[in-house]
Structures are given as structure tokens and as C-alpha cells.
C-alpha positions, 0 to 999 in steps of 0.5 A: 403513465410515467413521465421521462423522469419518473420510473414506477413498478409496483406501489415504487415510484423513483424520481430519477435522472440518468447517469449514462446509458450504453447499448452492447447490440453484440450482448443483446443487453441495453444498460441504463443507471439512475440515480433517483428519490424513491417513493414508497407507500411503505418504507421510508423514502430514500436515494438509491441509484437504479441499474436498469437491463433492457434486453434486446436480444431477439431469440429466447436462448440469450435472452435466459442467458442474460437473465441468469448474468444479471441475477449473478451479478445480484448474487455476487453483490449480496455475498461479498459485503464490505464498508467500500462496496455499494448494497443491493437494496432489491431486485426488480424484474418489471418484465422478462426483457427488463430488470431492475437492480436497486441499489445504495445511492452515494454522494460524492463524485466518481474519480473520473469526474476528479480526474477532469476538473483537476488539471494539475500535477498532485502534490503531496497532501493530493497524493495522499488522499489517492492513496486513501481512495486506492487503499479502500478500494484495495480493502474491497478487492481483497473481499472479493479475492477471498470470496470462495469462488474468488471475484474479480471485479475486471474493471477497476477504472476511475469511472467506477470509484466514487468518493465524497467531497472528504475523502471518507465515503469511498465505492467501488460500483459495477459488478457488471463484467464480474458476474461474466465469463472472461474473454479476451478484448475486455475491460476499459482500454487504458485501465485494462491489464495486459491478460485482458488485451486482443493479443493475450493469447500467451497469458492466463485468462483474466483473474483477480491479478488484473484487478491488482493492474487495474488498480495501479492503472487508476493510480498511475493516472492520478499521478501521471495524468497518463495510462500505463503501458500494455505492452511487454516491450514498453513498459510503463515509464516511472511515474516519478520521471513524470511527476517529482512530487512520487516518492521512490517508493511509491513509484517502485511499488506501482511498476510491480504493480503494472508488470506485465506478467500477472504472476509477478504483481503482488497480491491486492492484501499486499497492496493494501498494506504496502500503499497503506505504509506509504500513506501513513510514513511517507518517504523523506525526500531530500527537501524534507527535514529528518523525522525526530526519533522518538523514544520507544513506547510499548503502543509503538509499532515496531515497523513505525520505530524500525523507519524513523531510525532506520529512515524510510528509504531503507525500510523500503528497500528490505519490504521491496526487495522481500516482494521482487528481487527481480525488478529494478528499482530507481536510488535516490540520494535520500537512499545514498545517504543512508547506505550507512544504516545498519544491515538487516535481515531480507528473509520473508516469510513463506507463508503465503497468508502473510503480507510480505510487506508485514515487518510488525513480527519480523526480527530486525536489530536494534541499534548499537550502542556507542561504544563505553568512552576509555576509562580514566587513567588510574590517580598516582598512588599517595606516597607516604613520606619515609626518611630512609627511603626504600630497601636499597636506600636503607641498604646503603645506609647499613653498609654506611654504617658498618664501615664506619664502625669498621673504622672506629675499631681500626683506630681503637686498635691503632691508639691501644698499641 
């Protein structure tokens, strides 16, 4: 007999405590997960968190077709392996109506709960570890979205992110809707992409493009302490009208991510890239003192030298532009004051393998030199002393003397008569 905190099959005892619980009497499936201490008479105790399918359906043929969903899921979470994605330690089926996932227990605390306790606007230092939590999750999806079929994961909502209290150990959990056939009216209300609303007849079914909105979601809530827009007429208000501690660049790079049309967001590699610079060389805001340019080394990234002469905001406006000539982006007078920089290519690369907001092999001038200062005016030359002078001075002083030879000969003349 096992008592409420207590879950057993086999020679497996887990001490457990629920996490939360949700019943779909549409599905046919009861959802319960655990986190709990596992007895084993084998293998060393450990923590893990249990995922436990009731299946309440009462005829035979959903009850097989959830079978098949549930062992999907376990498939999918053993084919795509990656630091930022929980492992699938087994799968328990304890009866035909009930299934067991076992999977990595992780500390911390889901960014649902952060969200709660944190009222306040984020400032700077706050932003920065979002973006880090964003980035490792970015990193999983892009795992997924590679994956052959690619995966998307459909629900990327702050629920299912978990972190611990560093910042270090961060998961994207819940491949529940993953190992589902897409359908309209699915997903979390608020985190949930356009694509997969009631009314999104006119676009694609549900791909690995929402995980990218989903995403943007999260973040624009942290930010914002709001949940963008759906809606093609009202677009999500810029979170920097909402929150001044969002840079320029942030804020423009999350509306591409919020675009209603899904072919129009960037890619999760792109994301990861994009939000991962942002994070790294920030955006000098007017407050902000210049960052020193330092000289060049052969370890310097050349994007790294490219934004410390350049300034920031310009480095944003050629990625940007490169990703999405077609939306609006907000100036700022950190970007007026540095209209002056010098112009550089906005070619990108057509290859569609290649982050369009990867600069490290593309070709960018280097700064001009100052002109060379005039040269000096030449030194007069050193004249040499000459009593006679130059030629014509000792031209006349020859026809001085001839005619006073001529008139020393007219006297001589006039006394010999």
C-alpha cells in the first residue's frame, strides 16, 4: 500500500510531492508531475521529477493513440540531447491506462515563479541574466529545429523554463504539445504565436517559427511585465516605451521577433546570435560613458573591434538591417550622434546556413587614417658672401671699367697733341 506521498512500481519507491496537475477530458489524458527522492534497491538514490499519464479515455482507439503520443514524447526527449534539455532517465508503463516518464530532477525555480516574486522593472544587470536564460533556451530550440524531422517545441512559456538560483543550470522542460499533431486554439494564451490562435486560418500550421514568438513572448514579459499583442492590427507596443532600461537594439530585434507573419521572424540560430551580442557588448546609452577603444590584438573579435570603434548602435543598424530592411526601427540620439561614423557595407550573405547577424568573416573598412600634417616650409638656402654680386652686378662693373679705360685713352690722346 503506498501512501499519498509515496509513489512505487516495481523494486522503485519515489518519495514525491506534486508539482501541479491537469486533467484534458477533450484528450482523454490526466497529467500529473512530481518531483520526488528515488529508492532504489539497485541504483543509487537520486532526485528526478515524474511525469505521470492517467488515461481517462473510455474507448480503446484514444486510448492507443495516446500510448503512441506519450512514447513519442519519450522519443523525442532521447533523440534531441542537449546541456539545456532535461534527460529521460526511463519510461515506466505501471498499467495500459497509466504511464511513467522519469526524468532529470533540476534545482532552481521555473521563470514563472521569478516572474511573481519580482514586481519591479528589470534593470540592467537584471536584463542581462533574461537574456542569458532566453539565450540557453534559444541553444536548446535550435537542437530541436535541426533535429531531422525538425521539433518544435509549441509552448515555450515562462512555466516551462527552469533555472537555478546562478543563473547557470537553465531547461526548457515539457515536450508535451511537441510530440502532438498541430492544431489550431493551442499553446498557452499570451505566449502562444499568432499561427496558433482560433482565427489563424489564413496562416501555416504551427512550426518551429512559433517557438521563435514564444520565446520573444517570454522576454517581452520580463521586460514589460506584459504579453504581447496577437493581433496583426495592434502590434506589440515597443518595450522601450514601456520599460527605458530596454536598449534600442534590444527593443528592435524583439518586435522582429513578435511579427505576426512567421515568415518574417528570424531564425532561433539568429536569435541566439543576435540576443548573445546584445548580452555581451550591450548598447551605450546616452547615461553611459564611451567604451575605450582598445588596440587591436590577433585574439580580438573583429565584430568586438568593429563596435567599440564604430559604437554600438551603428553595429546594430547594418546586423538589422541585413535581417529586415522592411521594419521600423526606433533612433535613438545614442545613433544621431554617430550618423557621422563611417559607411559600411549592408551586403548579406545568401546563404541560408550563415546567421545573418554573424559579421565575424564579413568585410567592414578600417578607419582612416588622419590625414599626414602639411610639410614644413623648406629652410632659405644659406647664401654665400660674393663681393661682386651676381652676373648682372658684374656686368656693370665690366662696363664700368671699360669706360674708364675709354677715358683714360681720350686723355692720353688729348695730352700727346
Amino acid at each position: 500500500m503506498q501512501s499519498a506521498n509515496e509513489l512505487a512500481y516495481g523494486n522503485k519507491r519515489y518519495q514525491v510531492r506534486l508539482l501541479h496537475s491537469r486533467v484534458n477530458e477533450e484528450s482523454g489524458l490526466d497529467t500529473n508531475v512530481y518531483e520526488g527522492f528515488e529508492h532504489s534497491d539497485k541504483d543509487t538514490p537520486r532526485n528526478v521529477v515524474l511525469k505521470v499519464y492517467r488515461i481517462i479515455a473510455p474507448d480503446k482507439k484514444t486510448q492507443e493513440k495516446l500510448h503512441k503520443q506519450i512514447k513519442h514524447e519519450k522519443r523525442l526527449m532521447t533523440e534531441v540531447s542537449n546541456a539545456h534539455l532535461p534527460a529521460l532517465y526511463n519510461l515506466h508503463t505501471v498499467s495500459p491506462t497509466e504511464i511513467w516518464l522519469e526524468i532529470e530532477h533540476i534545482r532552481g525555480q521555473t521563470l514563472a515563479q521569478y516572474y511573481e516574486d519580482h514586481t519591479a522593472f528589470p534593470d540592467n544587470h537584471t536584463i542581462k541574466n533574461l537574456l542569458r536564460i532566453c539565450i540557453d533556451v534559444a541553444c536548446a530550440l535550435s537542437d530541436m529545429h535541426q533535429h531531422k524531422p525538425p521539433i518544435a517545441h509549441r509552448d515555450i512559456t515562462p512555466a516551462n523554463i527552469m533555472f537555478s538560483k546562478d543563473f547557470r543550470n537553465i531547461k526548457l522542460i515539457d515536450f508535451g504539445l511537441a510530440a502532438l499533431q498541430p492544431w489550431p486554439n493551442e499553446g498557452t494564451p499570451g505566449y502562444r504565436a499568432p499561427e496558433q490562435s482560433p482565427s489563424a486560418e489564413e496562416l501555416s500550421i504551427p512550426r518551429a517559427p512559433c517557438d521563435v514568438f514564444g520565446l520573444g513572448a517570454v522576454l517581452y514579459k520580463g521586460l514589460t511585465h506584459k504579453t504581447p499583442s496577437v493581433l496583426r492590427k495592434y502590434p506589440a507596443q515597443p518595450p522601450m516605451a514601456i520599460n527605458p532600461a530596454v536598449s534600442t537594439r534590444l527593443n528592435d530585434f524583439l518586435l522582429t521577433m513578435l511579427t505576426y507573419d512567421p515568415s518574417d521572424r528570424p531564425s532561433i540560430r539568429d536569435v541566439r546570435a543576435e540576443l548573445s551580442k546584445i548580452r555581451n557588448n550591450g548598447e551605450r546609452r546616452s547615461d553611459e560613458k564611451p567604451m575605450p577603444v582598445e588596440t587591436p590584438s590577433s585574439d580580438t573579435p573583429k565584430e568586438r573591434l568593429q563596435e567599440q570603434v564604430y559604437g554600438a548602435s551603428e553595429y546594430q543598424s547594418t546586423s538589422f538591417a541585413s535581417f529586415s530592411s522592411g521594419s521600423t526601427q526606433t533612433q535613438s540620439a545614442t545613433h544621431s550622434e554617430q550618423q557621422a561614423a563611417p559607411p559600411r557595407s549592408t551586403t548579406s550573405s545568401a546563404n541560408n546556413n550563415t546567421p545573418l547577424y554573424d559579421l565575424y568573416n564579413a568585410e567592414f573598412p578600417i578607419p582612416a587614417l588622419p590625414p599626414d600634417p602639411p610639410a614644413p616650409p623648406a629652410p632659405p638656402e644659406a647664401m654665400t658672401p660674393n663681393p661682386i654680386g651676381g652676373a648682372s652686378s658684374r656686368l656693370i662693373v665690366g662696363m664700368a671699367i671699360m669706360i674708364v679705360m675709354l677715358l683714360l685713352v681720350i686723355i692720353l690722346l688729348l695730352f700727346i697733341r
